[in-house]
Phi, psi and omega in degrees: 000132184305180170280330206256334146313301196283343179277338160255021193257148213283159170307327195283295178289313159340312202259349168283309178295337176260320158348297188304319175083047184248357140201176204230131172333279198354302185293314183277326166324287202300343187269343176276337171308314168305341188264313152001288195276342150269337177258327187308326173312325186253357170267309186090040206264325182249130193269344178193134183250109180259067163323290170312315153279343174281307191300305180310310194258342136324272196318328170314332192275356180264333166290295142019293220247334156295332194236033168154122185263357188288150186087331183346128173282133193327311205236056152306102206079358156301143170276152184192183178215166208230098189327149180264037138273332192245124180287137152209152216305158141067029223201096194314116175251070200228021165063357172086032190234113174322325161298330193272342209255049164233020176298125201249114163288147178266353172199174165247175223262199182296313175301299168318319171334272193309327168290315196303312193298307192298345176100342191296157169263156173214106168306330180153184205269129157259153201315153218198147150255155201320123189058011191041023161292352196216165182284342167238152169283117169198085126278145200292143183042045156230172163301159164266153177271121190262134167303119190270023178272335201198107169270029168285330195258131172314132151313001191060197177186193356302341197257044186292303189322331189248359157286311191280341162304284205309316199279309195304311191104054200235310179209162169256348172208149168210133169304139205217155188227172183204107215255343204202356196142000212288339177253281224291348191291283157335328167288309180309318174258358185252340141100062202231180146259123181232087154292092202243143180241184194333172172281142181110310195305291201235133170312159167245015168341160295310055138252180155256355148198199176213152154058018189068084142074349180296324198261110190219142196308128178246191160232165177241086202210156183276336185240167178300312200284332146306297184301342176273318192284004156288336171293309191309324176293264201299351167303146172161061184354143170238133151328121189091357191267122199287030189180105184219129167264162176266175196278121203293189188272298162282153186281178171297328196280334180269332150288011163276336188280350187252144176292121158269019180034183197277152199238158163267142193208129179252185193159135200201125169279297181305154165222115175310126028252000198271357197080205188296190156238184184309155157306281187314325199286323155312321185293281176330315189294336187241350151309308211263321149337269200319335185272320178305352178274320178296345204248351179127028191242134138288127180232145184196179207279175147215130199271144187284297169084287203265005177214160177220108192334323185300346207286341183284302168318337179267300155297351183259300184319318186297317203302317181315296201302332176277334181260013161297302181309092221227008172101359187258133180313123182309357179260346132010272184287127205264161183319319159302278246250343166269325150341293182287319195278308175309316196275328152302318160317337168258034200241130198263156180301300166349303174282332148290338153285304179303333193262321185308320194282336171293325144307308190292328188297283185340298217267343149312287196307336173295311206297327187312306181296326196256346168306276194333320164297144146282330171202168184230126201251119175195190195255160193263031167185148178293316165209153194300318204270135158237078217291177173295130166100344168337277216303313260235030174237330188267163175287181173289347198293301160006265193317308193320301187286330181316318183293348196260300156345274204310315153005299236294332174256027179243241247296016170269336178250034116308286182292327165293001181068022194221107184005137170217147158223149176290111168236162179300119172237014164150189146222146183297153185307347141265045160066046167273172112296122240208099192247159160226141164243139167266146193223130178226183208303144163317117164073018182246044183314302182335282180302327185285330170276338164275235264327303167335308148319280158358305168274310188321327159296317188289307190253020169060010194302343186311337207269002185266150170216129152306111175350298188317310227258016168274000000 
């Protein structure tokens, strides 16, 4: 196998292959460092690179592994990289904030736990936008992150740095977190599987939540099966969590294997009040209905009726605006978020309680709307293209609807708590990538990763590579 077959080659397999001892943490460390130090200049995918420590914990695992392959934890020796949301001990943590970013955590946080525990090596921290508030990475004085199908165009965010490691051949799969879009945004531009599940699913240890509940940690992977045996890592009730599901019957990773029998399946381009989405992003939506009709699904159109995206939008932005205040001074703070930061200061608790009951009404009425279906079909973003650098003309207000346009169909199922994933359905004549999410009943991630499974045998997507990254 070539370097760059192996560098694309699934986690899963990787991770067989080092079992086999047919390669070595080492090897595959040092061939994703190398690809790193040629290619991350021009993606911006990684905010810090621990070479030495990775290299350093490779080599144990290659002793490790000589003098017994048994027992072995799933993804032993595989490599990844661990969003700069998430702390891991001894390790730069700074949230994409300039001031922060020689900041050393001092331990790590559950999710790093549980990857370490899972056997992965961690190449270093990927890139965020700033607080992981917004979708694409350019916060002042870092690189911007770039997609690598086309480096004019954003990876999206907040978790563009672990899309664009993954989509590059940079690492094969990475965790991600998602509050508003954060993991399917980056899977969308990055021509990915973006998995973010239920509320409940994966702990926020040590906090107790984030964001009133909106955010919980996802994956980021070129195939279903990864991305489901990465769930399988971070899933788990934590002692304290103020949110927990119990544990399904099967793992996630044994639900790419399952006939999910014939299902009602809905779909919708518009998303009210903004209307339709782009052509292609339409085009995906009713590609991927006719294939799901083809294999033995009912499928049909559907209507929002009792809700309207927009209903949403005044309140989950205010709910944005009160979790700006993150203790760092606005002056700081790149526009948005300094923006969002002034404006919490006059926000009173009284009124933070009124807009969370005002979510919670919403997201009742979503799940309401999405109960007749087993899944649900849209586009995982209103059009595809976003170039670098779009935002740095605009105000902050500006910026705020663009971003709320462009979005527009991820963060109502935040707020409702209920599984959702990103998958690749094509691309635009500039080589954009052209994604849709299927979303499904609170806490039934299982059928939404066999439907997944299910196109991914049709289109194949596992098998695309971006130019750069040969």
């Amino acid at each position: 196998m070539n370097p760059t077959d192996l560098a694309f080659t699934s986690a899963l397999e990787q991770a067989r292959l080092i079992r086999e001892k047919v390669i070595s943490p080492l090897e595959l460390t040092q061939l994703y460092l190398d690809r790193i130090e040629r290619l991350d200049p021009q993606l911006g995918a990684f905010f810090h690179v621990a070479a030495e420590q990775a290299l350093q914990d490779a080599q144990a695992k290659t002793e490790q592994i000589t003098q017994c392959s048994a027992d072995l934890p799933p993804f032993f020796g595989v490599p990844t990289g661990i969003k700069d949301l998430n702390s891991v001990k001894d390790m730069p943590c700074c949230y994409g904030v300039r001031l922060l970013r020689n900041r050393i955590a001092a331990q790590d946080d559950l999710v790093t736990t549980k990857m370490k525990q899972a056997g992965f090596v961690i190449l270093g921290k990927t890139s965020t936008s700033q607080l992981g508030a917004l979708p694409y990475v350019e916060p002042p004085g870092f690189a911007p992150t770039r997609t690598p199908w086309n480096l004019a165009y954003s990876a999206g965010g907040s978790s563009g740095g672990a899309g664009a490691a993954v989509a590059a051949g940079l690492c094969a799969v990475a965790p991600g977190t998602d509050g508003g879009g954060s993991v399917r945004i980056p899977a969308a531009c990055c021509g990915l599987v973006g998995l973010k599940p239920s509320r409940g699913r994966v702990s926020c240890a040590p906090v107790d939540e984030y964001f009133s509940g909106c955010v919980v940690s996802g994956t980021l992977a070129r195939s279903v099966a990864d991305a489901a045996a990465l769930l399988d890592v971070l899933a788990g009730y934590e002692v304290g969590d103020p949110y927990w599901l119990p544990n399904p019957n099967t793992s996630f990773l044994e639900a790419t294997q399952h006939d999910p029998g014939k299902l009602r399946i809905g779909f919708a381009t518009q998303i009210p009040p903004l209307g339709d989405a782009s052509a292609d992003c339409r085009e995906a939506v009713l590609k991927t209905a006719h294939l799901l009709e083809s294999i033995g699904h009912t499928v049909e159109p559907m209507e929002f009726g009792a809700f309207e995206f927009g209903e949403m939008i005044e309140p989950f932005r205010l709910v944005w605006q009160i979790h700006s205040d993150v203790g760092i001074p606005g002056i700081f703070l790149e526009k948005v978020n300094r923006d969002l930061w002034f404006k919490a200061q006059f926000f009173r608790a009284g009124k933070y309680i009124q807009v969370r009951q005002r979510l919670y009404a919403f997201a009742r009425r979503v799940v309401q709307v999405c109960q007749p279906y087993d899944l649900v079909v849209l586009p995982t973003l209103m059009y595809p293209d976003l170039q670098v650098g779009a935002w740095k003309r605009l105000s902050a207000q500006q910026i705020l609807q663009k971003v709320i346009h462009w979005i527009a169909p991820c963060p109502a199922f935040n707020v409702s708590g209920q599984p959702a994933i990103a998958l690749p359905m094509g691309f635009t004549p500039a080589g954009i990538p052209v994604s849709v999410q299927l979303v499904g009943r609170p806490a039934a991630e299982s059928s939404l990763i066999a439907v997944a499974r299910q196109l991914e045998a049709i289109v194949d997507w596992q098998q695309q590579r971006p130019t750069i990254a040969l």
